[in-house]
C-alpha positions in Angstrom: 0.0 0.0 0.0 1.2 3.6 -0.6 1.9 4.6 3.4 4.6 1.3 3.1 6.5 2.8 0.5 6.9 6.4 1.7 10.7 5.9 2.8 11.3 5.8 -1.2 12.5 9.3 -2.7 11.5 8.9 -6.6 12.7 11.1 -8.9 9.6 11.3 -11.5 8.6 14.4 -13.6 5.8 15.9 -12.2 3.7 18.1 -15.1 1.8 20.7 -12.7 2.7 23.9 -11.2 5.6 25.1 -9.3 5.4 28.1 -6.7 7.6 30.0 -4.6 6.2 31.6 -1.6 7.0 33.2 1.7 10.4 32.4 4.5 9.9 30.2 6.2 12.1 31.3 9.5 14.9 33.7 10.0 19.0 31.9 10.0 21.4 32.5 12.1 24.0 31.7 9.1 25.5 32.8 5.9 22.5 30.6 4.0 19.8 32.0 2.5 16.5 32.4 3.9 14.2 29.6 3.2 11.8 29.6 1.2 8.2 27.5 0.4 7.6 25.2 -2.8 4.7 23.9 -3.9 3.7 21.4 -6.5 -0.6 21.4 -7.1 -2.7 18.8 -9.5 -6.1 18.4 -9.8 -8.1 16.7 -12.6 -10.8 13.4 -12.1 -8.5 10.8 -10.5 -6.6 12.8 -7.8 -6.3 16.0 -5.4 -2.8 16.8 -4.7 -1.1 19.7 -2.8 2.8 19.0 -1.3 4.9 21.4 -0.6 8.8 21.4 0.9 11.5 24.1 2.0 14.3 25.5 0.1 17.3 26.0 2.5 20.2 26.9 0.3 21.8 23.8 1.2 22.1 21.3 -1.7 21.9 18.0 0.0 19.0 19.4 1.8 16.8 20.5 -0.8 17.5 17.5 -2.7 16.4 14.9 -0.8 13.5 16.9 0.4 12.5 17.2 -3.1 13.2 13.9 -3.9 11.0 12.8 -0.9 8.4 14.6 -2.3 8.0 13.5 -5.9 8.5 10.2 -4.5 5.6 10.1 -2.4 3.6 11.9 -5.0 4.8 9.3 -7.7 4.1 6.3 -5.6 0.7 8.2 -4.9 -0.2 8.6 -8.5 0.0 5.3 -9.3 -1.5 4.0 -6.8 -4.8 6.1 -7.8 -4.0 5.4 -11.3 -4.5 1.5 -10.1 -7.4 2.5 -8.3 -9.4 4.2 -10.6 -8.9 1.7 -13.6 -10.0 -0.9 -11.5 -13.1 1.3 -10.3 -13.9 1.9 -14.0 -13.6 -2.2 -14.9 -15.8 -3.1 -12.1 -18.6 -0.8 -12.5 -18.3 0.5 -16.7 -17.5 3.8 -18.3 -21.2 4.1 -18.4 -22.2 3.7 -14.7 -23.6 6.7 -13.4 -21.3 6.6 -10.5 -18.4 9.3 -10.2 -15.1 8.0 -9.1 -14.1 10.1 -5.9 -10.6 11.6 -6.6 -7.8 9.8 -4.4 -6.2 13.2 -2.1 -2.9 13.9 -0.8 -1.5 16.7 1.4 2.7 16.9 2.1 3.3 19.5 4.7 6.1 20.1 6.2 8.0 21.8 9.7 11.4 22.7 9.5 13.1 23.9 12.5 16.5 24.9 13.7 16.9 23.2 17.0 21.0 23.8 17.2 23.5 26.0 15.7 25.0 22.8 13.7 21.5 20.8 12.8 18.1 21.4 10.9 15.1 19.2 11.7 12.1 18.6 8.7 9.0 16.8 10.3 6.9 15.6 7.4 3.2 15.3 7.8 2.0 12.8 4.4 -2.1 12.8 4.7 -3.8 10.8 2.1 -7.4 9.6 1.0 -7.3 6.3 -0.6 -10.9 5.7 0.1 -12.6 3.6 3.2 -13.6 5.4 6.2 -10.9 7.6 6.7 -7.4 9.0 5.7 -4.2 7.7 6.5 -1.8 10.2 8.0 2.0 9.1 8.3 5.5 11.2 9.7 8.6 11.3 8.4 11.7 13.3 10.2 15.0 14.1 8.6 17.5 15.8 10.7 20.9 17.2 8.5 24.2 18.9 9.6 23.6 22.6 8.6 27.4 22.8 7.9 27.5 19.5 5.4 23.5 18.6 4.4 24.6 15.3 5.4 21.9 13.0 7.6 22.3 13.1 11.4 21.3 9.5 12.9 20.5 8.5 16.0 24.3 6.5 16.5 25.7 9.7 15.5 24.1 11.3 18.5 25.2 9.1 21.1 28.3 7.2 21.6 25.5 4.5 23.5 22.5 4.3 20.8 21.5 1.1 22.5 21.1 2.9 25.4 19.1 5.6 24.5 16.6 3.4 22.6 16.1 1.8 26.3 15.6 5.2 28.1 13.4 5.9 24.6 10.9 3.2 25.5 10.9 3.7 29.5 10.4 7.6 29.3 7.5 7.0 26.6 5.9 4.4 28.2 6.0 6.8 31.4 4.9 10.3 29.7 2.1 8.5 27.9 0.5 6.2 30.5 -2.6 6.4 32.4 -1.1 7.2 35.4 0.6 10.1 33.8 -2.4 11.6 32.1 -5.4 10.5 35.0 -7.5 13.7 33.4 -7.4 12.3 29.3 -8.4 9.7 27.9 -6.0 6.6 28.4 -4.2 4.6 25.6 -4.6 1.2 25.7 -1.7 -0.4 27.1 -1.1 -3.1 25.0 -0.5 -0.5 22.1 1.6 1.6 24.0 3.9 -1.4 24.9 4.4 -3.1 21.8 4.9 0.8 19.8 7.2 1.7 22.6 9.1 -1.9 22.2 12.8 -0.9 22.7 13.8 -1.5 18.8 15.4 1.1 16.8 12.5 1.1 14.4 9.8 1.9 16.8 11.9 5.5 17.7 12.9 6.6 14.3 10.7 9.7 13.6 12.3 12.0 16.4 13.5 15.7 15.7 15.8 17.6 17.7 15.0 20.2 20.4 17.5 23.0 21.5 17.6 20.6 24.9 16.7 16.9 23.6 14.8 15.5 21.3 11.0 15.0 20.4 9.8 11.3 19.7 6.3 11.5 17.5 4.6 8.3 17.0 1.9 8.3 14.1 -1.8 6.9 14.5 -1.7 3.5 15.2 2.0 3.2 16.7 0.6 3.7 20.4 -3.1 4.9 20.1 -5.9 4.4 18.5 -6.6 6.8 15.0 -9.3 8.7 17.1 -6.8 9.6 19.7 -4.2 11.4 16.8 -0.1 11.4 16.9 1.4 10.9 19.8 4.9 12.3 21.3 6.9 12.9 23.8 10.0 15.7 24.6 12.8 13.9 26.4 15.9 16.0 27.3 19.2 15.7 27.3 19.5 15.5 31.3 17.2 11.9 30.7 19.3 10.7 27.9 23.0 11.2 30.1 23.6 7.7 30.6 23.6 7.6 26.1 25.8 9.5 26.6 25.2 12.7 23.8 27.2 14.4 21.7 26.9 17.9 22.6 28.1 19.3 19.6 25.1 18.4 17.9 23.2 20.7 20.5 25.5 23.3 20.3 23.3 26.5 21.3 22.9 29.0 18.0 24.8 31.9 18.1 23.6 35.3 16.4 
């Protein structure tokens, strides 16, 4: 299904408009001031609006553009699929409109540190059935190279820091942490906060930590939306972080 292949960054042609609009936030470097693009398409067969940052830093805007028209690609086809096997089921002659398939790519980019940017990507799409699917995405770069910051560059003790991952979230997002709301079921929240790598990937960085966002269905129910959880650097000692990736910006 499309949500399984969002990780891909196709490179396809997309034939629909391109825009530039406003900053996005000030720098406190020599790069220029972001900026918004957007791609749109509309016709009978899909509804599509995605956008992504310009940061004046190639490897950057590459792969964010390349993670873009990859999801919009993968996207495309899969409505394409769709809506010829719509129109073989029910005849060009049914009276019957085929509902165009939607997607939205947003996007928030943040400067956490002097030496890293953060993108959290927000995919929402309509593939039919009862409701959307919404999935995230995070990319976090060195500002100095464009190259990916991963979570064993962070910490000389990844495999610790995935621990204190899953016992902090399983602590902020409990019952007995949140008596007043509504409480996730705990067998979700144990099994999405298993202490694998893969259940801790989308995190961004904060100016003191780092933010963990789990998508609908990771540890709650769709109705209850994205979760996440801000765990600082103070928590994560015994990972043992390298500061210079939290290196406080400097005007």
């Amino acid at each position: 299904m499309f949500f399984s292949r969002l990780l891909l960054h196709g490179s396809a042609v997309l034939c629909f408009g391109i825009f530039l609009i406003c900053p996005v936030f000030a720098r406190a470097d020599t790069h220029p001031e972001p900026v918004v693009r957007t791609l749109e398409k509309q016709n009978e067969k899909v509804n599509i609006k995605v956008s992504w940052p310009v940061t004046g830093i190639s490897r950057i805007d590459e792969e964010s553009e390349g993670f873009v028209r990859g999801v919009v690609a993968e996207f495309e086809k899969e409505a394409e699929e769709l809506a010829a096997l719509w129109e073989q089921e029910r005849g060009k002659e049914t009276a019957e409109i085929f509902v165009p398939r939607e997607l939205s790519v947003t996007y928030e980019l943040t400067r956490p540190t002097q030496t890293v940017e953060s993108i959290l990507w927000t995919v929402w799409s309509y593939m039919g059935g009862a409701h959307g699917q919404l999935s995230l995405v995070a990319h976090n770069y060195e500002v100095e190279t464009g190259y990916p910051v991963l979570l064993e560059d962070l910490f000389l003790d990844p495999e610790r820091a995935i621990l204190e991952f899953a016992r902090i979230s399983r602590q902020r997002l409990g019952a007995e942490s949140n008596p007043e709301e509504e409480a996730i079921p705990d067998d979700m929240l144990q099994a999405g906060t298993e202490p694998v790598e893969s259940n801790f990937q989308i995190f961004v960085l904060l100016s003191d930590g780092l933010r963990i966002h789990f998508p609908p269905y990771q540890v709650a129910p769709w109705a209850m939306g994205p979760q996440s959880v801000d765990i600082t650097l103070k928590e994560l000692n015994m990972a043992k972080p390298d500061m210079k990736f939290w290196a406080p910006i400097t005007n």
